[in-house]
C-alpha positions in Angstrom: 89.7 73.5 140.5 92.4 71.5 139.1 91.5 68.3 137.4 94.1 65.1 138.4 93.4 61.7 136.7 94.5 59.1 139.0 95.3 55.5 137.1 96.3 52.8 139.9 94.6 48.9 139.9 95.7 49.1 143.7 92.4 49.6 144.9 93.6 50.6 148.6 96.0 52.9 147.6 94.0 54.2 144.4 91.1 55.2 147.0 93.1 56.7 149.6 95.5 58.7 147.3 92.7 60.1 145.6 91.1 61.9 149.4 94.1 62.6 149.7 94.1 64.8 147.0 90.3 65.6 146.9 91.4 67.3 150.6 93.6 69.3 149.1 91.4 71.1 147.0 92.0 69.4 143.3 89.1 67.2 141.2 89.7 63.7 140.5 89.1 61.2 138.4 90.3 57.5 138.5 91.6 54.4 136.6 91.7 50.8 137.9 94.4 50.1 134.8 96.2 51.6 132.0 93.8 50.8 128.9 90.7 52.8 131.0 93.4 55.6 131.6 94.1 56.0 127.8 90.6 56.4 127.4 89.6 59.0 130.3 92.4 61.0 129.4 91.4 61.4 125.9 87.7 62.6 126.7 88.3 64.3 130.2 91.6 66.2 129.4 93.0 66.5 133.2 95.1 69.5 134.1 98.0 66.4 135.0 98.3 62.4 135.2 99.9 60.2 138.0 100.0 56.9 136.8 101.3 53.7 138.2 104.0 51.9 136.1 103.2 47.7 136.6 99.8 47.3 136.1 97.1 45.1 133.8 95.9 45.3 130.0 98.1 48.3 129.8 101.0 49.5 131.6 102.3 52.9 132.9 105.3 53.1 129.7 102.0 52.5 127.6 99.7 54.6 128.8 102.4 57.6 128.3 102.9 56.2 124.9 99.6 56.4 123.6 99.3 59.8 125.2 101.8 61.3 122.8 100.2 60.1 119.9 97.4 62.7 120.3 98.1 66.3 120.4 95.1 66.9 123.1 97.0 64.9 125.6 100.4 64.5 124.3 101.5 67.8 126.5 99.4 66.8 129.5 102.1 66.6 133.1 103.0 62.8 133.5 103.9 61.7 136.7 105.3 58.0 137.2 104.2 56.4 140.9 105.4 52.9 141.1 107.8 50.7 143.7 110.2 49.8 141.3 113.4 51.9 142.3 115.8 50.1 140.1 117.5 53.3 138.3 117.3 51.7 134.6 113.0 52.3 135.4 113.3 55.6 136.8 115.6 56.8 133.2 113.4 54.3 130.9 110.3 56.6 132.4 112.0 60.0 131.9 113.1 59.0 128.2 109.6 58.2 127.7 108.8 61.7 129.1 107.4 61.2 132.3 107.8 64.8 134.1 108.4 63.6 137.3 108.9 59.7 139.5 107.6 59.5 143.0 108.1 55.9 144.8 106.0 54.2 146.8 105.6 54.7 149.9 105.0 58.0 149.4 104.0 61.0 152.0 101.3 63.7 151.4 103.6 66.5 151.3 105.8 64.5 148.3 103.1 63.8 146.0 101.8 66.9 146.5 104.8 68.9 145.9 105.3 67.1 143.0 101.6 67.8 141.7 101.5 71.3 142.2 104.9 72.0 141.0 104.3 70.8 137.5 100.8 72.5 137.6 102.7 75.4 138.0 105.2 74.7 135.7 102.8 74.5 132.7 100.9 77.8 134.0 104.4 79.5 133.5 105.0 78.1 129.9 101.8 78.9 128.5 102.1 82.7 129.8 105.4 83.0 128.5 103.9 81.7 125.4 101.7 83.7 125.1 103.7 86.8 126.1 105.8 85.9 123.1 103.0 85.2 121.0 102.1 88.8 122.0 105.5 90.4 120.9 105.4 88.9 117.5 101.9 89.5 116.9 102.4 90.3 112.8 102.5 94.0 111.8 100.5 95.1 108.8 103.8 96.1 106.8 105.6 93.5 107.9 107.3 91.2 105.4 107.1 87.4 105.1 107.6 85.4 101.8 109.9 86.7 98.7 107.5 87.8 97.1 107.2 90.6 100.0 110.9 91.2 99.9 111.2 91.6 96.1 108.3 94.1 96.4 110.7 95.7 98.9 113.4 96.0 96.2 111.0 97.5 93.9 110.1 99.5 95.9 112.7 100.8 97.6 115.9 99.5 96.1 118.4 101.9 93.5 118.0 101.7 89.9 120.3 100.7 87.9 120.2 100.2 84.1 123.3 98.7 81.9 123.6 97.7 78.1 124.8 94.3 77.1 128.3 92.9 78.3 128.5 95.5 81.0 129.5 94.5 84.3 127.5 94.6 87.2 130.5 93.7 89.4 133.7 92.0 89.6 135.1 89.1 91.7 137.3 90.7 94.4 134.8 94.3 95.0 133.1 95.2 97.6 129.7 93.4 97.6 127.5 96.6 98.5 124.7 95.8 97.0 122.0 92.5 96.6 120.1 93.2 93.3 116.9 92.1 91.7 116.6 91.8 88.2 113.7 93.5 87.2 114.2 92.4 82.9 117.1 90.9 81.1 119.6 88.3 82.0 122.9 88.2 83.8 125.8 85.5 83.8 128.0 84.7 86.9 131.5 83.8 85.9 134.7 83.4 87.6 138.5 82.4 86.2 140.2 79.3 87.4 143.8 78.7 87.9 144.8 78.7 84.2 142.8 81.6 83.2 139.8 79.4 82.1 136.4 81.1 82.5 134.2 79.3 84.3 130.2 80.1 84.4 128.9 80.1 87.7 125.4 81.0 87.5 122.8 82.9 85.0 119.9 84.7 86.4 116.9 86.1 84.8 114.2 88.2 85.8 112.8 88.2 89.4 116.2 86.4 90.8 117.7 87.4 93.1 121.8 87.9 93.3 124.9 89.1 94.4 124.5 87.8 98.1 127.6 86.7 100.3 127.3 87.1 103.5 124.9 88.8 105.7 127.1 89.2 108.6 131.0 89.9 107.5 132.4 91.7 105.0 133.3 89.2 102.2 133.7 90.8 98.6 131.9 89.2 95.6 133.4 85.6 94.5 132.7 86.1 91.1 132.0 88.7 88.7 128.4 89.7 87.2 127.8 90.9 83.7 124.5 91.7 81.8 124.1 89.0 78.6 121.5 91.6 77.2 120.5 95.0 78.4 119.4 94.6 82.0 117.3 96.6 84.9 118.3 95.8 88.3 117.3 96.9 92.0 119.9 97.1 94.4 119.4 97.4 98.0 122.5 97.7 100.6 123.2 94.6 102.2 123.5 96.6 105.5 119.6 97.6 104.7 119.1 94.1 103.5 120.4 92.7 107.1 118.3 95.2 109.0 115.0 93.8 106.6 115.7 90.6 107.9 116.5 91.7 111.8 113.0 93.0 111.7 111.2 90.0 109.7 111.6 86.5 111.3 109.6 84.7 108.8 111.5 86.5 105.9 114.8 85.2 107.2 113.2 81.7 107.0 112.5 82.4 103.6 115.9 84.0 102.6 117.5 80.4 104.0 115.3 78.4 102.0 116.3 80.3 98.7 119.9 80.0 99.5 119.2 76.0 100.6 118.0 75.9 96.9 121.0 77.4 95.6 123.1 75.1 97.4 121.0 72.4 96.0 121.0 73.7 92.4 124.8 74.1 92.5 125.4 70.8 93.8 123.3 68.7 90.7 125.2 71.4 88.5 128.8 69.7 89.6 127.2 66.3 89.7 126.4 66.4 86.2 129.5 68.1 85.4 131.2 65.2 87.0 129.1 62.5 85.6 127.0 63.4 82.8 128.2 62.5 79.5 129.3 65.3 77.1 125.9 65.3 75.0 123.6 65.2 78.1 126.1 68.0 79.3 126.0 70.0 76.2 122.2 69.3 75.6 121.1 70.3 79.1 123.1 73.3 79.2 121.5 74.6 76.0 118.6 73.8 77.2 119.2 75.9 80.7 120.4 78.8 78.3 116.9 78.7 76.7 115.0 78.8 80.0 117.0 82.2 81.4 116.8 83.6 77.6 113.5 82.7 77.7 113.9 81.4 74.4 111.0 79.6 72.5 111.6 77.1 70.3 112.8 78.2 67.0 114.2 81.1 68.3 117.4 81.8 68.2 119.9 81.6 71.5 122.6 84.6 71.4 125.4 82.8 73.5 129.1 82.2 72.9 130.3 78.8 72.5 132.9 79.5 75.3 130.2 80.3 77.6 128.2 77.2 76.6 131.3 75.1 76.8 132.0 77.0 80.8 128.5 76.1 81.6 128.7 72.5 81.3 132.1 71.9 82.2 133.9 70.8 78.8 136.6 71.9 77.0 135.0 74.2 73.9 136.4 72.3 71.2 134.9 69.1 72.6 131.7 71.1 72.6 132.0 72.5 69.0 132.3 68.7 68.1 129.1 67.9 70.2 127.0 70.7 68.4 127.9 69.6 65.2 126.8 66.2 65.7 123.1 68.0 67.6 123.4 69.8 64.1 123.7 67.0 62.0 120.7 65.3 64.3 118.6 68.1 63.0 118.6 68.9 67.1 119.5 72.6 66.7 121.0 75.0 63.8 124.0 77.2 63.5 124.0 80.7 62.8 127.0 82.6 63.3 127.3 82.6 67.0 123.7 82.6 67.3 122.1 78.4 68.0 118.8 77.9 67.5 116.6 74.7 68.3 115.2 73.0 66.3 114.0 69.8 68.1 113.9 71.1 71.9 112.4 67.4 72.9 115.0 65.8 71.6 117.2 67.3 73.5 114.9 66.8 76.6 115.8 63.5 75.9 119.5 63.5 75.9 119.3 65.5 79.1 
């Protein structure tokens, strides 16, 4: 039996609406106002509501209010009975979330129509939920963080192993292949207009790369090439798109990691545009360190040009900033090989 909570301070009406419904079969409980409603609603948990809109202590816009502050009720059918046929009442209601308005007078057969019809309504949803609760019941190999997926690169992805400065791929290939680097460090670069190499991204072990599209067949926009020797797994991007046909919580994953991308990219140009030249220059060595996994004292093995790319200067402007971090006693210069000296000192500049 169906359970209807009744909230109505006309006390005619309230008693007769309620045999009404008793004679059709349903249980029901009853509210002379909107504040004792509230309260039934939150202990009894009726199958649906019809509540009266102009009433004491607590009104019918209230009582659906307080409702959807609780999950318990928040979802309960919510059916507005009141006089008031103005048309701004009837939308103010259904913004509110009111399933349904009947107005008074009202016949039998309206209100309930309008009773079982939402009863009905809500048996359908929670099938169909849990049909499709059914259907994507979790399988025991199925993947759903990175972590899964990269285990699914090592797993099942192509080796492949290259020595310092070769290339992985060039800007303008086919991008066949997402890889995981599984030890050593690439660099992302691309040229500008006047020939200028521009870094675009290092990545060091367990990052992911290479990805441009999922769905069209875009070649890579830049070009990849190992800064020491490097290990990758590659998997097909046409295997990689069928992974995440077949893994809805993966592909939630896989757009949070590019979201952070797109984040990460975005403070990279901000500083670019309006760091000053030693916070540039600091952080980027700094960012070097952290992919080379440096420690301090140890020295970093990068080329001024690809320091100078990194943080968006010209490389004589950096030479002049390292000499001054040198003369800081902030780092030291070997060769083409930097090594810091004072790595929270340059925390600071960053």
């Amino acid at each position: 039996m169906k359970k209807v909570l009744l909230i109505e301070d006309d006390t005619v009406l309230r008693e007769n609406t309620a045999e009404l419904l008793e004679l059709s079969n349903y249980e029901v409980l009853t509210a002379v106002n909107g504040e004792m409603g509230l309260e039934m609603a939150k202990v009894n948990k009726p199958d649906i509501i019809v509540c009266d809109i102009m009433m004491p202590i607590l009104d019918g816009y209230g009582v659906l209010e307080g409702l959807s502050k609780h999950t318990d009720t928040k979802f309960i059918p919510f059916i507005f009975l009141s006089a008031k046929t103005e048309r701004q009442d009837v939308r103010k209601g259904m913004e509110l979330g009111a399933d349904d308005y009947i107005t008074k007078p009202f016949t039998e057969e309206e209100i309930i129509n309008a009773i079982e019809s939402r009863i009905a309504k809500v048996a359908l949803l929670k099938e169909e939920q849990e049909h499709f609760q059914n259907t994507i019941e979790p399988k025991d190999d199925e993947l759903r963080t990175l972590s899964d997926l990269k285990n699914f690169f090592d797993d099942n992805g192509k080796i492949f192993s290259l020595s310092k400065n070769d290339i992985i791929y060039k800007e303008g290939h086919n991008s066949n292949y997402i890889y995981l680097i599984l030890r050593g460090v690439v660099k992302c670069y691309k040229f500008d207009d006047n020939g200028k190499e521009l870094t675009t991204a290092l990545h060091s072990e367990d990052d992911l790369f290479g990805y441009t599209s999922f769905t069209q067949n875009i070649p890579y926009r830049e070009t990849a090439i190992a800064m020491k020797d490097v290990e990758l797994a590659g998997v097909s991007k046409a295997e990689l798109t069928d992974v995440l046909e077949n893994n809805h919580k993966l592909t939630l994953e896989v757009i949070q990691l590019l979201t952070e991308d797109i984040t990460g990219i975005k403070d990279q140009l901000l500083q670019m545009a309006y760091s000053s030249v030693q916070r540039k220059t600091a952080a980027t060595i700094l960012r070097f360190a952290e992919k080379l996994n440096v420690k301090p004292g140890d020295p970093i093995v990068i080329s001024r040009n690809d320091l100078a790319s990194v943080a968006g200067i010209a490389t004589e402007t950096l030479i002049r900033t390292m000499s001054d971090f040198k003369k800081k006693s902030l780092i030291k210069m070997e060769g083409r090989n930097v090594k810091i000296l004072d790595i929270e000192g340059l925390q600071e500049i960053a």
